[in-house]
N, C-alpha and C positions, 0 to 999 in steps of 0.2 A: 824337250830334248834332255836326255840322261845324262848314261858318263863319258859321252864322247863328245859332246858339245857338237856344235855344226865345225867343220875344216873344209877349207877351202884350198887343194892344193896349187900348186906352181901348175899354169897352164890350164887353171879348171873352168868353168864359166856355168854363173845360175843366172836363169832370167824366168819373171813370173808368165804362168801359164794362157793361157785366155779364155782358159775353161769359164761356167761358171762357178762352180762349187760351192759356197754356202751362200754365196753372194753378195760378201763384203768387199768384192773386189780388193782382197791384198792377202794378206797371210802373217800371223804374229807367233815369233819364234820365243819359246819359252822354255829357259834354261835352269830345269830343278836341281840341280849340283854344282858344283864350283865350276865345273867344264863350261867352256863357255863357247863366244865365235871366235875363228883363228882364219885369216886370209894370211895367205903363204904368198911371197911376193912372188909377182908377173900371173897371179888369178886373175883373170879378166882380161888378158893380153890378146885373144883372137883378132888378127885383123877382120874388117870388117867383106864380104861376101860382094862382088859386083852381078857376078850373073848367078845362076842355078837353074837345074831344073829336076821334077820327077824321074825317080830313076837312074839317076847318071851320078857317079861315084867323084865329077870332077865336078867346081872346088871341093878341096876338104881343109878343115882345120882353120873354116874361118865362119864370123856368124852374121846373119843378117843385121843391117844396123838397128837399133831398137828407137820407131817415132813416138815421140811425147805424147802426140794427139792423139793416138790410139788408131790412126790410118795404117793402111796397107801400103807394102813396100815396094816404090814406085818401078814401071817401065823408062828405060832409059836408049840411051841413041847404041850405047853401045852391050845393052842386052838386061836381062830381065832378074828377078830375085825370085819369080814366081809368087808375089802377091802374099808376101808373109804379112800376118798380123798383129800388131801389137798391143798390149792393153795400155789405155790411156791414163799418164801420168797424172791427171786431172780428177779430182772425183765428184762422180753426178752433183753433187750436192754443195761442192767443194771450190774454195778462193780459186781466181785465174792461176794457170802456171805463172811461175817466174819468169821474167823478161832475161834472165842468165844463164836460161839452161837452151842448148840451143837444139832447137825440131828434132836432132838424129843425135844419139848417143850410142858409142860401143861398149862394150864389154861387161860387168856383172851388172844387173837390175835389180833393186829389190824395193816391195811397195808395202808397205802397214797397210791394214785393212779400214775403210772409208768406211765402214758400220759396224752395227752388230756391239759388242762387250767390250773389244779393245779400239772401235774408233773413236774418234776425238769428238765430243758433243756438237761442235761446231760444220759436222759436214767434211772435214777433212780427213788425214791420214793417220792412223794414232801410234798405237806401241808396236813397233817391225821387232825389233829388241828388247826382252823383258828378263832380266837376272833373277832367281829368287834372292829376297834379301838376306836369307838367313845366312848365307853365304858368301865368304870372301873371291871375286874371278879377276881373272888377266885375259880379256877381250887382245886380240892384237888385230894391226891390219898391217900386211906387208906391201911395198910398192912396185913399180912397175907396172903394174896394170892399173886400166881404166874400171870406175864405179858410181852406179846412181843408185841411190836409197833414200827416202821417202818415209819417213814416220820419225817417232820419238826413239830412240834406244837410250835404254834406263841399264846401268850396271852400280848401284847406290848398295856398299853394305852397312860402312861406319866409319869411324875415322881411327883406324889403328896405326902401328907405329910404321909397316912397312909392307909392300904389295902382297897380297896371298895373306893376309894375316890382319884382319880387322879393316880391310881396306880393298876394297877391287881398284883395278888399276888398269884402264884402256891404255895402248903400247903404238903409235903411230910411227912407221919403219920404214927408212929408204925413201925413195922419188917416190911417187904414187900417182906425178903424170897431171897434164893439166887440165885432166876432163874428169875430177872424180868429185862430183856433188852431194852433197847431204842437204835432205831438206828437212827440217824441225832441227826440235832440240836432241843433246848430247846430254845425259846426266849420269856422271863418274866422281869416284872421291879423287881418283889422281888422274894425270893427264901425263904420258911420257911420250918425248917424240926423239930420236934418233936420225940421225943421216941430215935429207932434205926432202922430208914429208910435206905434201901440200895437199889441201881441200878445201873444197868452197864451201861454204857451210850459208844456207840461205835460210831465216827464219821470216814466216807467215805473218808481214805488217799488219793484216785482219783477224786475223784467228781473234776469234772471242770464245770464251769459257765463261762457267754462270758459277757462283761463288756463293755460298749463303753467308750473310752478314746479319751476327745480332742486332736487336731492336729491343727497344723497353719502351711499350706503352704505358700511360697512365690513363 
């Protein structure tokens, strides 16, 4: 991503595709200028979708709920979703979900890629979020809407005297609702939070990484 960074406005909503496309199962977002990601509060706000069907204009302006397990969106007593699909929060290769994220999540989804260059050696989710470091960014996330994301998000430039300037600085704003989860790590030189910002922040009790450590034989 260039000079606009990814933006996310009031009322927008991204969820990952179910295509297969290179086959890392996720997608890692890489920001070569200071621009960075910006959630505008109430992204992620759609209520969640009870019936639907082919063709018919009625509901709008709401999304199907997004399941963990990567199942199709059930039939129910009082009508149908039409069998939407979700990608599975879980990667083939990758630790059980979390016992705190619960089956049905609404509003923005987003998954680091499970292989390939940017997943994590271990079978998991690796970098969703990747800053280049040569530059200073201001990540923000505003609240009111719901969010699940799944990987590392790195915004590391240095440690300068003040944000925008030797220092990236993630900006956590407003309520942000009590279903919005991060899974891995967060790595930023500042952390600012305003209003009454809340997220669950879940780190992989298994994840292993392999380390090289010197040796000196004789």
């Amino acid at each position: 991503m260039g000079a606009n960074g990814l933006n996310l406005g009031s009322n927008s909503s991204v969820r990952m595709s179910t295509a297969t496309g290179d086959g890392t199962n996720g997608a890692m977002f890489y920001f070569s200028t200071s621009a960075s990601v910006g959630v505008t509060s109430n992204s992620g706000k759609s209520s969640a979708c009870t019936t639907a069907s082919s063709g018919s204009g009625s509901p709008n302006g709401c999304l199907v709920s997004y399941r963990i397990d990567g199942s199709l969106s059930p039939t129910t007593a009082s009508g149908s979703t039409g069998y939407v699909p979700s990608p599975a929060l879980k990667c083939p290769s990758g630790s059980a979900t979390p016992s705190q994220v619960p089956a049905a999540v609404d509003g923005n989804i987003l998954l680091g890629p499970c292989s390939g260059t940017y997943g994590s050696p271990d079978g998991n989710r690796g970098f969703l979020f990747f800053q280049n470091r040569s530059v200073a960014a201001q990540p923000s996330w505003g609240g009111g809407g719901q969010f699940l994301s799944s990987g590392f998000m790195y915004f590391h430039n240095g440690n300068g005297a003040s944000c925008g300037s030797g220092t990236s600085c993630l900006t956590l704003q407003g309520s942000s609702g009590a279903q919005s989860y991060t899974l891995g790590n967060i790595v930023v030189d500042e952390l600012a939070m305003g209003g009454t910002p809340a997220i669950n922040m879940i780190l992989n009790p298994t994840a292993t990484f392999s380390a090289l450590r010197p040796q000196l034989l004789q």
